[in-house]
C-alpha atoms as an extended CHARMM CRD file, in Angstrom:
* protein
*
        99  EXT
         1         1  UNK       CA             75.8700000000      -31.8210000000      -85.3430000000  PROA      1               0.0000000000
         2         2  UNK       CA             78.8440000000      -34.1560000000      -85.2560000000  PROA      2               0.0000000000
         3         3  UNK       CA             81.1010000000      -34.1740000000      -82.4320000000  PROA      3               0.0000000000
         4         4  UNK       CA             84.1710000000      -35.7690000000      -81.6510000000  PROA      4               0.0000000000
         5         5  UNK       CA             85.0030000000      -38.0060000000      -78.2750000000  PROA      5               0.0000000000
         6         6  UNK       CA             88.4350000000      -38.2650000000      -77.8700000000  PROA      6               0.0000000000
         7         7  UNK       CA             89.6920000000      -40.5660000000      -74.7350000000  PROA      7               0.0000000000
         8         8  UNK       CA             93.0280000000      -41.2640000000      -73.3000000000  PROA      8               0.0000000000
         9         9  UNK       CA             94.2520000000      -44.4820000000      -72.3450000000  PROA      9               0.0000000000
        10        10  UNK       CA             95.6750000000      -44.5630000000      -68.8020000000  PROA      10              0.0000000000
        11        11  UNK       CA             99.5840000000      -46.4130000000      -69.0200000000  PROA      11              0.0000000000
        12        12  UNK       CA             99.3330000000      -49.8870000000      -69.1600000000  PROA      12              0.0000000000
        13        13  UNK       CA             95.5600000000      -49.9740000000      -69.4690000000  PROA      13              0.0000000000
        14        14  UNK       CA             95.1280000000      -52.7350000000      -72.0920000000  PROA      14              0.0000000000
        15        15  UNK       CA             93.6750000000      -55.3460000000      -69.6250000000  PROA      15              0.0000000000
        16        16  UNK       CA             90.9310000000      -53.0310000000      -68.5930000000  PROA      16              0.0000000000
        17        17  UNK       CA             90.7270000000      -52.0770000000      -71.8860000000  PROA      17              0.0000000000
        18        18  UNK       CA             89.7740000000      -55.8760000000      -73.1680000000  PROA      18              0.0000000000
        19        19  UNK       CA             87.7120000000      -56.8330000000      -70.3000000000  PROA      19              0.0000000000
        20        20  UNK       CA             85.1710000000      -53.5610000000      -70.6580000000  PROA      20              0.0000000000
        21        21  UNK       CA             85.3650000000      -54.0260000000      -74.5550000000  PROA      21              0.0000000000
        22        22  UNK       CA             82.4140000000      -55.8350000000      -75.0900000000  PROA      22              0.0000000000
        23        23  UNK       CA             80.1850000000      -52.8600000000      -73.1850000000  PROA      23              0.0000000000
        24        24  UNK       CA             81.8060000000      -49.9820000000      -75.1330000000  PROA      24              0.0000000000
        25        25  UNK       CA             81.2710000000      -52.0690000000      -78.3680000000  PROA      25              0.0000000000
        26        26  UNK       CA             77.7180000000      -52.2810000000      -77.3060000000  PROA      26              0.0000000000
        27        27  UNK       CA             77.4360000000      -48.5860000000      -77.3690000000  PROA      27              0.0000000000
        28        28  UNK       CA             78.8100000000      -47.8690000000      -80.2590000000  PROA      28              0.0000000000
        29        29  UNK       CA             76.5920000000      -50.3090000000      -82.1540000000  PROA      29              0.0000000000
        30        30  UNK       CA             73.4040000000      -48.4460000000      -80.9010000000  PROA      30              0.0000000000
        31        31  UNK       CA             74.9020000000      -45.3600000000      -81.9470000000  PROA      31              0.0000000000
        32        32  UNK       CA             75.4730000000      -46.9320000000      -85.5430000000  PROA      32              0.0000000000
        33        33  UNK       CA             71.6600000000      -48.6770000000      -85.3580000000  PROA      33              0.0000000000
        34        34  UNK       CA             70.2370000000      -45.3370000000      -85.0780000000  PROA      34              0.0000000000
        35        35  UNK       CA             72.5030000000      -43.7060000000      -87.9180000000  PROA      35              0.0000000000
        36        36  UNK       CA             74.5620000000      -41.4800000000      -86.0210000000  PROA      36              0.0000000000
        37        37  UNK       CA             78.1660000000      -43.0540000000      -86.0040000000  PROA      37              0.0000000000
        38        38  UNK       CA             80.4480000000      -41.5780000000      -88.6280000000  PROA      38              0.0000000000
        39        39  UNK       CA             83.3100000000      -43.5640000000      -87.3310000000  PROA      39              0.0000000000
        40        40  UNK       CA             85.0650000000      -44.8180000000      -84.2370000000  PROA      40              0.0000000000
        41        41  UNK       CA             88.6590000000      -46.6560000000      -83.5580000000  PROA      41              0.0000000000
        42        42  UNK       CA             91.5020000000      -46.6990000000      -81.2900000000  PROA      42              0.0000000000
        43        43  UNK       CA             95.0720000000      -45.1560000000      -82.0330000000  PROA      43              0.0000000000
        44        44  UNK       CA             97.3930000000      -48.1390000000      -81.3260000000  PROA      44              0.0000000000
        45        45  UNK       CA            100.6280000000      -47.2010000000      -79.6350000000  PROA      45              0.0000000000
        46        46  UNK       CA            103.0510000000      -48.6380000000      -82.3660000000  PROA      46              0.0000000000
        47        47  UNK       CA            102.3210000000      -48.4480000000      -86.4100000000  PROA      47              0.0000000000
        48        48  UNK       CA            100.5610000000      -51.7600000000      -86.6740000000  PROA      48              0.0000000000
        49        49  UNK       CA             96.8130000000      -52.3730000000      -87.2090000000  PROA      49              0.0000000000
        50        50  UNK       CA             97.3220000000      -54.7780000000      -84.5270000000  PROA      50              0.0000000000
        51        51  UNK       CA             99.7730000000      -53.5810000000      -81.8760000000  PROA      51              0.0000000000
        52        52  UNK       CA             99.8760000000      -56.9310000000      -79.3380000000  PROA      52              0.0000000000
        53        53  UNK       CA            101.2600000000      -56.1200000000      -75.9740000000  PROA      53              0.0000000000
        54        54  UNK       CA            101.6380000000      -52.1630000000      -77.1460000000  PROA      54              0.0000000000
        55        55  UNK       CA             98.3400000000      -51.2690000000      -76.5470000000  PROA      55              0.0000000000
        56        56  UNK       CA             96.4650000000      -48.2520000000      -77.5180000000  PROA      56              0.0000000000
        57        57  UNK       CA             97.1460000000      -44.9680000000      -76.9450000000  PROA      57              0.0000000000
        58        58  UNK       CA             93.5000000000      -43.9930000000      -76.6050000000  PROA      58              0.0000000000
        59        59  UNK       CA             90.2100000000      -43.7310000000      -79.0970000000  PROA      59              0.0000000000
        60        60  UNK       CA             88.0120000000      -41.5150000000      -81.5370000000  PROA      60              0.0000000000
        61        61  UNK       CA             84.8640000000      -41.5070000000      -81.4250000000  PROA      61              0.0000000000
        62        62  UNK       CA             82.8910000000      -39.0380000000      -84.2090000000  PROA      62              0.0000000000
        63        63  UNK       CA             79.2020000000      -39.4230000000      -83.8350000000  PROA      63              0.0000000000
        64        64  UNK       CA             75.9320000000      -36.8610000000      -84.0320000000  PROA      64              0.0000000000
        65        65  UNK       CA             74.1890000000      -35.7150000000      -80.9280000000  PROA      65              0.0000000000
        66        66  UNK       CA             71.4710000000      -32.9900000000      -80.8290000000  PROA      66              0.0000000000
        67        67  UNK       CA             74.1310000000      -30.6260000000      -78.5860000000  PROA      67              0.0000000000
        68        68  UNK       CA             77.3800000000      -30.4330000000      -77.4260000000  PROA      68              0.0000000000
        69        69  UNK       CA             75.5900000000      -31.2500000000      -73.2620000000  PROA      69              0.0000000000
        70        70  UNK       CA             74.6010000000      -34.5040000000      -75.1100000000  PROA      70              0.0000000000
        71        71  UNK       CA             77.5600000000      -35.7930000000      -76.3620000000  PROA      71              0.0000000000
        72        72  UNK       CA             79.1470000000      -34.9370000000      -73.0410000000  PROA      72              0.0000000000
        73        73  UNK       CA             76.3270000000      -37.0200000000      -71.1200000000  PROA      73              0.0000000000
        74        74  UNK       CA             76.7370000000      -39.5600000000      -73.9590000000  PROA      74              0.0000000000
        75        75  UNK       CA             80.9680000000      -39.3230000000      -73.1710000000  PROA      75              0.0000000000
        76        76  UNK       CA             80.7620000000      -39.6620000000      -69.3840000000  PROA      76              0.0000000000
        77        77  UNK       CA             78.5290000000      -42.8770000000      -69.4220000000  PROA      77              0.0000000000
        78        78  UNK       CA             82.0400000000      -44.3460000000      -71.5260000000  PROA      78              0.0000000000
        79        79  UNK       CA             82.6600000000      -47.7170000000      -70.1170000000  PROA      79              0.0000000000
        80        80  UNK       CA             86.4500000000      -47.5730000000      -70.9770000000  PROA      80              0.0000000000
        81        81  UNK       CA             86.1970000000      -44.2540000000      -68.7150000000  PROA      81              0.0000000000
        82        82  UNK       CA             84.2610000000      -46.2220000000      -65.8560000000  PROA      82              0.0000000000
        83        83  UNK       CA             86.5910000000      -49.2430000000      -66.0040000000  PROA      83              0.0000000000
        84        84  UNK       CA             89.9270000000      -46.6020000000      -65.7460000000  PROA      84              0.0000000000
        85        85  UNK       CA             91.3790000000      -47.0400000000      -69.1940000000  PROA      85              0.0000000000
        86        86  UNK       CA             90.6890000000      -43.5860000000      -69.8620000000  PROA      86              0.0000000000
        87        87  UNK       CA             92.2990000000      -41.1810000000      -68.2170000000  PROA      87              0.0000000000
        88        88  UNK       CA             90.8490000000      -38.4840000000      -69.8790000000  PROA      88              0.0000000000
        89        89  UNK       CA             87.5120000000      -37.5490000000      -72.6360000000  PROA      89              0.0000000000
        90        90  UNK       CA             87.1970000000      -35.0050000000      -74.5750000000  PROA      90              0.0000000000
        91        91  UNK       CA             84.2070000000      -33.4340000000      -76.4500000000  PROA      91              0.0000000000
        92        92  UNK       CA             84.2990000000      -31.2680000000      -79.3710000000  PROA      92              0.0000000000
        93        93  UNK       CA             82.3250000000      -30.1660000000      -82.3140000000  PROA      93              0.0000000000
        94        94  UNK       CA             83.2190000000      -31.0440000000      -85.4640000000  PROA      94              0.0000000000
        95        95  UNK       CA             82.3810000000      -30.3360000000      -89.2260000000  PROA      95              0.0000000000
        96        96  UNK       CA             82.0760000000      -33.1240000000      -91.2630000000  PROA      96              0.0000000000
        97        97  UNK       CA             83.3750000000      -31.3930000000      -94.7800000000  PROA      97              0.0000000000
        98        98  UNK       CA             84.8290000000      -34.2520000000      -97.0670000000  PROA      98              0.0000000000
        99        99  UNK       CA             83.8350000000      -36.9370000000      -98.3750000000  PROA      99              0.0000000000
């Protein structure tokens, strides 16, 4: 099943954000190597695809895992979580119906 990972950026959070980029990219790239990432981004803070000095409000991630324990394990390993841009991560199920 799909789930969605939802984390929320701490205020101000965009230079922890950049420096653990690189390891949260990382994960996501195994997750898409083994076929299992539907999608992933950030929601910047202003309506820009690049929002400079704004920052991000937080991220989606929507990727399979065999339960909803799994994705949680997956969630809490979240380098933006260990590095305090998240404040908070979310796991729910979710239903992939279109396309």
């Amino acid at each position: 099943m799909y789930y969605c990972i939802i984390g929320i950026d701490n205020p101000d959070s965009l230079t922890k954000r950049a420096a653990a980029r690189a390891d949260h990219l990382a994960r996501l790239h195994q997750l898409q190597a083994e076929g299992r990432l539907l999608t992933a981004g950030p929601f910047p803070a202003v309506d820009r695809d690049d929002p400079g000095s704004a920052g991000y409000l937080g991220s989606l991630i929507v990727a399979r895992f065999e339960s909803l324990e799994e994705a949680q394990h997956w969630a809490a390993a979240e380098p933006y979580l260990a590095a305090g841009v998240y404040a908070d991560v979310s796991v729910r199920p979710y239903k992939v119906v279109f396309p």
